[in-house]
Structure formats: C-alpha cells, structure tokens
Kinemage of the C-alpha trace (Angstrom):
@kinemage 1
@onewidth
@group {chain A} dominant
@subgroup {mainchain}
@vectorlist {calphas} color= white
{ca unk a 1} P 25.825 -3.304 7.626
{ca unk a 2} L 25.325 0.054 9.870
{ca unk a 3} L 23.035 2.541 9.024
{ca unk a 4} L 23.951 5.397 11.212
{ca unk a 5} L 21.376 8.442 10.002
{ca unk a 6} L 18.401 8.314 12.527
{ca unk a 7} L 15.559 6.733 10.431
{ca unk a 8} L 17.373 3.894 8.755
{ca unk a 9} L 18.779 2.800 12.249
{ca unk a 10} L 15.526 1.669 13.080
{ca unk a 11} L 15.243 -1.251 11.369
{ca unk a 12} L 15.281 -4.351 13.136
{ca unk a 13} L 14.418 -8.367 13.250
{ca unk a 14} L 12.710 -10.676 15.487
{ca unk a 15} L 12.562 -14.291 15.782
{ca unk a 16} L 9.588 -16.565 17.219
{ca unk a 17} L 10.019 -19.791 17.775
{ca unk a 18} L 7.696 -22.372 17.141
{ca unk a 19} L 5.463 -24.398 14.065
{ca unk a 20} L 1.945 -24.321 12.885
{ca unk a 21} L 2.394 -20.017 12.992
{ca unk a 22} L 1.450 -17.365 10.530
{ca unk a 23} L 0.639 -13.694 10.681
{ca unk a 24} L 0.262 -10.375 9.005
{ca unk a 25} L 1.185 -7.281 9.566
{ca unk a 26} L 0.067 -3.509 10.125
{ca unk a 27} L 1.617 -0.192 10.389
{ca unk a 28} L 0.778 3.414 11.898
{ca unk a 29} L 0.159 5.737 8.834
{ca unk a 30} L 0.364 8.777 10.926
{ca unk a 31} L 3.421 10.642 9.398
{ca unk a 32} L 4.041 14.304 9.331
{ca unk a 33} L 3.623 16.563 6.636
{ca unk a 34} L 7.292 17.819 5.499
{ca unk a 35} L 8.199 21.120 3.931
{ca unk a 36} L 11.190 21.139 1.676
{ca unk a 37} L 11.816 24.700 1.816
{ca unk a 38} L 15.294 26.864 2.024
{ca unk a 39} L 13.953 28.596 4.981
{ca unk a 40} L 15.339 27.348 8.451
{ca unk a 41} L 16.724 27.571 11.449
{ca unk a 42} L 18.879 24.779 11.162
{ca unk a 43} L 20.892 23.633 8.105
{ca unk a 44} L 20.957 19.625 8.710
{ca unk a 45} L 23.850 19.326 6.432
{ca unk a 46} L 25.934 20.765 8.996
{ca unk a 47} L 25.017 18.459 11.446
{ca unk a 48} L 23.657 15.020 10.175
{ca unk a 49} L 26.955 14.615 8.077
{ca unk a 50} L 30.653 15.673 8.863
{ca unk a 51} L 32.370 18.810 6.906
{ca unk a 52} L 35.216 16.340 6.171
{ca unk a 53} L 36.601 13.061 5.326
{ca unk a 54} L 36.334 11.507 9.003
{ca unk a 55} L 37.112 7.588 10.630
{ca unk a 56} L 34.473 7.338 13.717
{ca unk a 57} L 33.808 4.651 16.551
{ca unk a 58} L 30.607 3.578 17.916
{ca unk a 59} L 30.847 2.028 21.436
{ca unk a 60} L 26.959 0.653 21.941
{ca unk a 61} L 26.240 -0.355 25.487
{ca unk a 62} L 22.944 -2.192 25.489
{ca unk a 63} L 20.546 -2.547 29.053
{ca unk a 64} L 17.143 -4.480 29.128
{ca unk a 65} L 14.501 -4.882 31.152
{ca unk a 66} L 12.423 -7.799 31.387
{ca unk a 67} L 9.608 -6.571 33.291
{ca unk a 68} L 8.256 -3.363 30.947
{ca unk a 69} L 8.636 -1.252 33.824
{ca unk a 70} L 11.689 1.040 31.905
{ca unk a 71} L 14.330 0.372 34.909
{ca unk a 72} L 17.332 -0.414 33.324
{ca unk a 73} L 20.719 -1.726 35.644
{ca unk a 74} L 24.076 0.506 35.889
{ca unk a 75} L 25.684 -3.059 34.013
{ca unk a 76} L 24.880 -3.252 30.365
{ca unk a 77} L 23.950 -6.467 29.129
{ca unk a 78} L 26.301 -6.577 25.926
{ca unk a 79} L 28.969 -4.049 24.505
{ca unk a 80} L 30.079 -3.590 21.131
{ca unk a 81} L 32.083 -1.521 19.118
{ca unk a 82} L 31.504 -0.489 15.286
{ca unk a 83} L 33.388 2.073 12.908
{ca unk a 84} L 32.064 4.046 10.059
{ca unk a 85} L 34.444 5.873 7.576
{ca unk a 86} L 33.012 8.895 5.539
{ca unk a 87} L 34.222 10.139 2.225
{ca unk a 88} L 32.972 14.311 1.770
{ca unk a 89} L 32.756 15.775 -1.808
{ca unk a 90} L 30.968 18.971 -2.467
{ca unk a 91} L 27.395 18.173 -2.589
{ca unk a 92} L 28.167 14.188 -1.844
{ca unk a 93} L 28.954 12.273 1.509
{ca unk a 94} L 29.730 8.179 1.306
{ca unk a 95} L 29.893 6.641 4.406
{ca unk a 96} L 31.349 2.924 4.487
{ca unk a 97} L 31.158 0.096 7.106
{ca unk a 98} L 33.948 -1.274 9.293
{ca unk a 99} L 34.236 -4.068 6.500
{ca unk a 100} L 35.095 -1.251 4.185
{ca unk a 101} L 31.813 -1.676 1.794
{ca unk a 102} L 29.780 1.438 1.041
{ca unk a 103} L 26.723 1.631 3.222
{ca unk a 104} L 24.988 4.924 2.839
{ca unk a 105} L 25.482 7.627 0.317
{ca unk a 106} L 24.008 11.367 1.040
{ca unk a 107} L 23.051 13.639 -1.598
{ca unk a 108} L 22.511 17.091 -0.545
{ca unk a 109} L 20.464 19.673 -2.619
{ca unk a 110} L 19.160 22.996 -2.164
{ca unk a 111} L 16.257 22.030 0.010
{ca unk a 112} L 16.568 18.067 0.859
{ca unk a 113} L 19.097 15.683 1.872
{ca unk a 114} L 18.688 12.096 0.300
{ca unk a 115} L 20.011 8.637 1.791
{ca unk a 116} L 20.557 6.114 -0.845
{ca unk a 117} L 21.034 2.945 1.392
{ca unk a 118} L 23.373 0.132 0.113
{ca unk a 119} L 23.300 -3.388 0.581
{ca unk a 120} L 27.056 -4.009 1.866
{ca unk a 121} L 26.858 -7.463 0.425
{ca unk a 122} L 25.973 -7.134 -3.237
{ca unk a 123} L 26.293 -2.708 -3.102
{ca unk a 124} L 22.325 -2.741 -4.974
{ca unk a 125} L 20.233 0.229 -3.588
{ca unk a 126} L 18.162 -1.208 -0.997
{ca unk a 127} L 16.359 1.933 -0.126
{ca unk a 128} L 15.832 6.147 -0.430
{ca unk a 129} L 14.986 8.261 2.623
{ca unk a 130} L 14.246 12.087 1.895
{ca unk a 131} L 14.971 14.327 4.517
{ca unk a 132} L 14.548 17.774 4.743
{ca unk a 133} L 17.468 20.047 5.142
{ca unk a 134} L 16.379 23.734 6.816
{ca unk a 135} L 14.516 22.928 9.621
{ca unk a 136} L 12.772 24.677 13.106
{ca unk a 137} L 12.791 23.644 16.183
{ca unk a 138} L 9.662 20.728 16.212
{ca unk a 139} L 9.486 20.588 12.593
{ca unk a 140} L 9.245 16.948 11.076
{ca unk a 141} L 12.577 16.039 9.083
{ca unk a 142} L 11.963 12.768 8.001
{ca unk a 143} L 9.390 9.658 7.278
{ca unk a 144} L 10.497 6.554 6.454
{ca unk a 145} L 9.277 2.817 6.610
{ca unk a 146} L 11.035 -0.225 8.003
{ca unk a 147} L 10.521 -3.565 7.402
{ca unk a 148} L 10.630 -6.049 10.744
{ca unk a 149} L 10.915 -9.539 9.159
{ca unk a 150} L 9.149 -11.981 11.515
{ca unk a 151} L 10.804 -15.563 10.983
{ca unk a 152} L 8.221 -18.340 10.860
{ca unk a 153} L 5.521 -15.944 10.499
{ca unk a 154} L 5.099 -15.419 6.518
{ca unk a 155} L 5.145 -11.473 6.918
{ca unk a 156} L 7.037 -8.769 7.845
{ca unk a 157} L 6.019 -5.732 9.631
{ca unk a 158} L 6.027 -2.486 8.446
{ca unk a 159} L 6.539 -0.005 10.853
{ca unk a 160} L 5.987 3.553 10.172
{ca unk a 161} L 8.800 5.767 11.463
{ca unk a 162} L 8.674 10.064 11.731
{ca unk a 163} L 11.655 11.853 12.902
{ca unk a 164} L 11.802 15.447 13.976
{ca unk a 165} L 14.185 18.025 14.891
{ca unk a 166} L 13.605 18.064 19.042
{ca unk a 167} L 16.039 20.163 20.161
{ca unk a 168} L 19.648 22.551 20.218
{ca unk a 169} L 22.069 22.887 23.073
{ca unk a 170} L 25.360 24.718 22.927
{ca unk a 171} L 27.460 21.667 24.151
{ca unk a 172} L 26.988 17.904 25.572
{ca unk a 173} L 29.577 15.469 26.579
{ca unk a 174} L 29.415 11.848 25.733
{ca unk a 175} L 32.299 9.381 26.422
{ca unk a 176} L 34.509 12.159 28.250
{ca unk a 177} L 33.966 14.451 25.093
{ca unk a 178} L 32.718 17.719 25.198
{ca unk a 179} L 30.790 18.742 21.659
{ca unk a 180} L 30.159 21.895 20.553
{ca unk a 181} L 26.781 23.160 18.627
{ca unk a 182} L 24.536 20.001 18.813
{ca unk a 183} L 21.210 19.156 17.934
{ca unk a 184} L 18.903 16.071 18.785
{ca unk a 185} L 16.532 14.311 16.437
{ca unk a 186} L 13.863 12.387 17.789
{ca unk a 187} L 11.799 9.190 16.078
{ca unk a 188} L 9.303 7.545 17.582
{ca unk a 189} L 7.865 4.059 15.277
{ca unk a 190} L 5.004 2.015 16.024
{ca unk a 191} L 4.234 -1.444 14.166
{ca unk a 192} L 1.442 -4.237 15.169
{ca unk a 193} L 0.694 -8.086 13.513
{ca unk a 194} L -1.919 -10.399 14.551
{ca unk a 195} L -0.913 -14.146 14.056
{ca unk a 196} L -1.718 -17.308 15.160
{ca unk a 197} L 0.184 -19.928 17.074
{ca unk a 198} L -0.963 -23.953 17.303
{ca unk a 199} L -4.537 -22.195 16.095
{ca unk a 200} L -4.087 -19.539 18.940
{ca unk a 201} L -4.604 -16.171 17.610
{ca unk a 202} L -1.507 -13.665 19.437
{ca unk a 203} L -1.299 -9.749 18.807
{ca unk a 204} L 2.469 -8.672 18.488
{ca unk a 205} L 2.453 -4.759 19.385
{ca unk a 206} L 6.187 -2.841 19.023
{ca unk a 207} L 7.007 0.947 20.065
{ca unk a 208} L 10.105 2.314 19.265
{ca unk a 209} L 11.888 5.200 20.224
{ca unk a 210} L 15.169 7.048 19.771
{ca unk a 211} L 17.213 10.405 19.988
{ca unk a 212} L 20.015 11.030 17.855
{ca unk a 213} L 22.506 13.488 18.573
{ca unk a 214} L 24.830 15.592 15.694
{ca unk a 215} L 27.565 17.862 16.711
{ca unk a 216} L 27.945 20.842 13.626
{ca unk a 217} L 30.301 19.878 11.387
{ca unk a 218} L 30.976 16.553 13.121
{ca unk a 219} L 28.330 14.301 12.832
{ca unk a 220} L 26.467 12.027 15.096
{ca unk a 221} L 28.053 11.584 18.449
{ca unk a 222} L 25.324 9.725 19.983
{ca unk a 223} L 22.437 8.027 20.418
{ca unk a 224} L 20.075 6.472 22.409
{ca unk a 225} L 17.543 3.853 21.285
{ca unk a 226} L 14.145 2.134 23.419
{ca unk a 227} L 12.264 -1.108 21.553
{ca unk a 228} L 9.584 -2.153 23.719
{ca unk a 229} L 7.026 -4.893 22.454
{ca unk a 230} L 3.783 -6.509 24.075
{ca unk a 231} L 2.692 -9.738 22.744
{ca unk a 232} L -0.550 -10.574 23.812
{ca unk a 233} L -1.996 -14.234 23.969
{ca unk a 234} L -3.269 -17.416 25.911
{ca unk a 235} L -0.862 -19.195 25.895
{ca unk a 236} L 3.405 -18.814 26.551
{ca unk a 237} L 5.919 -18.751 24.102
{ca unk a 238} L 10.072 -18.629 23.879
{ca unk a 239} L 11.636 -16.094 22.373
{ca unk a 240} L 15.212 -15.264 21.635
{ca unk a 241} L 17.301 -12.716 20.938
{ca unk a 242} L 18.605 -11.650 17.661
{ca unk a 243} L 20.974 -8.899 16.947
{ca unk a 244} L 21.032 -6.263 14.098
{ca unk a 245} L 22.920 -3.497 13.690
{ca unk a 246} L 22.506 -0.566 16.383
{ca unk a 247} L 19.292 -2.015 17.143
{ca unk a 248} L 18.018 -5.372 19.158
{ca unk a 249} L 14.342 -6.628 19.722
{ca unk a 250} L 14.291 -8.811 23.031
{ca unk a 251} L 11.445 -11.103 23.720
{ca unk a 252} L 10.665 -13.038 26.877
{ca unk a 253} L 7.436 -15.034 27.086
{ca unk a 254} L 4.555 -12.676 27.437
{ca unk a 255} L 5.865 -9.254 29.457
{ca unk a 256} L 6.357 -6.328 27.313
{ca unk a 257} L 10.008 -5.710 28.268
{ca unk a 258} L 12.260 -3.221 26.720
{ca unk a 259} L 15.861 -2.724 25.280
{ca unk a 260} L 17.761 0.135 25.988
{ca unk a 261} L 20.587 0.991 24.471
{ca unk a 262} L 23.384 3.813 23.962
{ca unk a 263} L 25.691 4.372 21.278
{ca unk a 264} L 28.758 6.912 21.922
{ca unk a 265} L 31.235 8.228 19.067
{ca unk a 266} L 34.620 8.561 20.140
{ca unk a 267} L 37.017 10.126 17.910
C-alpha cells in the first residue's frame, strides 16, 4: 500500500533484534496552528491532486549513509518502481495502488481537503488527515500522526508530523521532465522511546524530513525523503533493514546514519 500525499508517506517500521526488550514511546506535540479559511495564495487542490483521471510511475532511488554525516554516494543502494492510478470526480479524487485496490480517497470542500486512508487489504478506513486547501507561502497545511511499530519492543512510536507550504517556482525538471507551476511542501517529524535491552536501558531518537513536490493540475512529481535515527546505549546491537512503502528506516549498531531517498514521477 502507497500513500503518496506528503503526511501519510511518512509512516514507517523498524525492527530490533534481540530478547529480554521492551519500551515505550514519546512524540513531539509541537504542531502548527492551521487556518481553514478560503483566503490564499495557493489553491492545494490544484496541485496536491491531478485535474484528471491520470496512470503515474514512481521510480524511488534510495542512498544511505552509515556514518550520520549526510554524504550520500552517486550509486543508490536499491531502486524501485511503483504506480498509482487516480480516478477525478467533481469534488472527489480516488487514487488506487499498483495492485489495483483503493488506497487514498480525497474529499475536497470549500476550505479543506480530507485524506481518508484505506487499508488495501481489507479497504476499512485506517486513517483521516485534514489539510488545508488556500494556503501562503510558510503557512502550515497539515498535522498528522504516524505510528512507527517497533517489533519486540511492546510499543509503537508516535511521531508527530507538520507539513507546510515551503515554496513556488515556475518550472523544475525531474527525470528529463520539465513541469510547469510547482510548489514544494515540506514535513519535518520527530519521535523518541526509551527501552531496555538484557536490563540495559537504550534511548531510540528518529528525525524525519521530506519535500514533496506538485506540478498544477498534475500532481506530485517528486519527492525527496531523509530518516535519520540515534540510538543511544552501552552496549551494541544488530539491526536490519525493513522496507515500507516510499519510506525505509536503516539501523546499524549505534551511529545515527541516515536514508536518503528520491522518488521521480514519470508520465
């Protein structure tokens, strides 16, 4: 299941090795203030969704480091490719997975535009994001949580995710495209556990980061996401990676390394 729209992307899972373990997690409360108003530059509806019934590919090229340092090669570490198929109605955009199951339906009204998140398996609502739709330059668009299930460790971590509208250029190019009319949204998530391993207590700390771009009328043509983590302890530990959609957490002993990764639409 994808969730392309900029705060539901952020979701993502991590997996810790080991026995004797358990934890519990803490979020940042320090969301923005939004203002659902019909006043605005910017009409997100024009951007975050396209003006009609539309088949798009997302190439992801992911880079890590391993050292925390942000220096990423010029070869990325895994590729992958994903499509996304929308259905536009009037005041109603459904956007379905490359298995062909609804993922995300978005509702737009006078002043908001809602994401009803489906599970692809079973189709139940799995979650609402509000997000406003007339927006300045800076303004706060969206606040969401995500859960960050932490296998072996009894909790998950909520992380505490506010997206804004960062910026408007008159074209970009991505994947030998040239898009007219774009805007970039910006979220930035922070998330911390403390838990203890073989009776060692270890603090988990995650930062997230990532800049969606939306061409008018088109939808998002890019993207390009940062997870870095710092877990803190006495002792080492093995980690592994685990994929999820759009988004990977990478773990190696104790550095606080970081995933990079970009996602281009070509259509």
């Amino acid at each position: 299941m994808t969730h392309p729209l900029f705060v539901s992307s952020l979701a993502l899972s991590a997996v810790l090795l080991g026995s004797g373990c358990g934890g519990s997690g803490t979020a940042s409360t320090a969301t923005e203030s939004l203002n659902f108003t019909t006043d605005g530059t910017y009409d997100l509806s024009h951007y975050l969704v396209p003006e009609h019934d539309q088949l798009s590919t997302f190439i992801k090229r992911t880079y890590t480091d391993n050292t925390g340092n942000h220096i990423y090669g010029s070869m990325p570490t895994a590729t992958s490719e994903t499509t996304q198929r929308y259905e536009v109605g009037s005041t109603e955009v459904k956007e379905y997975d490359d298995k062909g199951q609804l993922d995300t339906t978005y509702t737009i009204s006078q002043a908001a535009i809602t994401q009803m998140l489906n599970d692809a398996g079973s189709l139940q609502v799995d979650d609402v994001i509000k997000t406003v739709r007339y927006a300045d330059l800076g303004d706060p668009v969206a606040n969401a949580v995500s859960d960050i299930p932490l296998a072996n460790f009894g909790d998950d971590v909520a992380t505490t995710v506010t997206c804004r509208l960062q910026d408007h250029v008159d074209s970009k190019t991505i994947a030998t495209k040239t898009y007219q009319d774009i805007i970039a949204v910006s979220c930035e998530g922070v998330a911390n556990t403390e838990m203890t391993y073989d009776n060692t207590p270890v603090l988990l700390d995650i930062s997230m980061t990532r800049v969606s771009y939306y061409a008018k009328n088109t939808g998002e043509i890019g993207s390009v996401t940062e997870v870095c983590y710092t877990l803190n302890g006495t002792r080492p530990y093995r980690h592994v990676p685990k994929p999820f959609p759009k988004l990977l957490l990478f773990c190696k002993m104790s550095l606080p390394p970081c995933k990079f990764a970009i996602s281009n639409k070509d259509k």
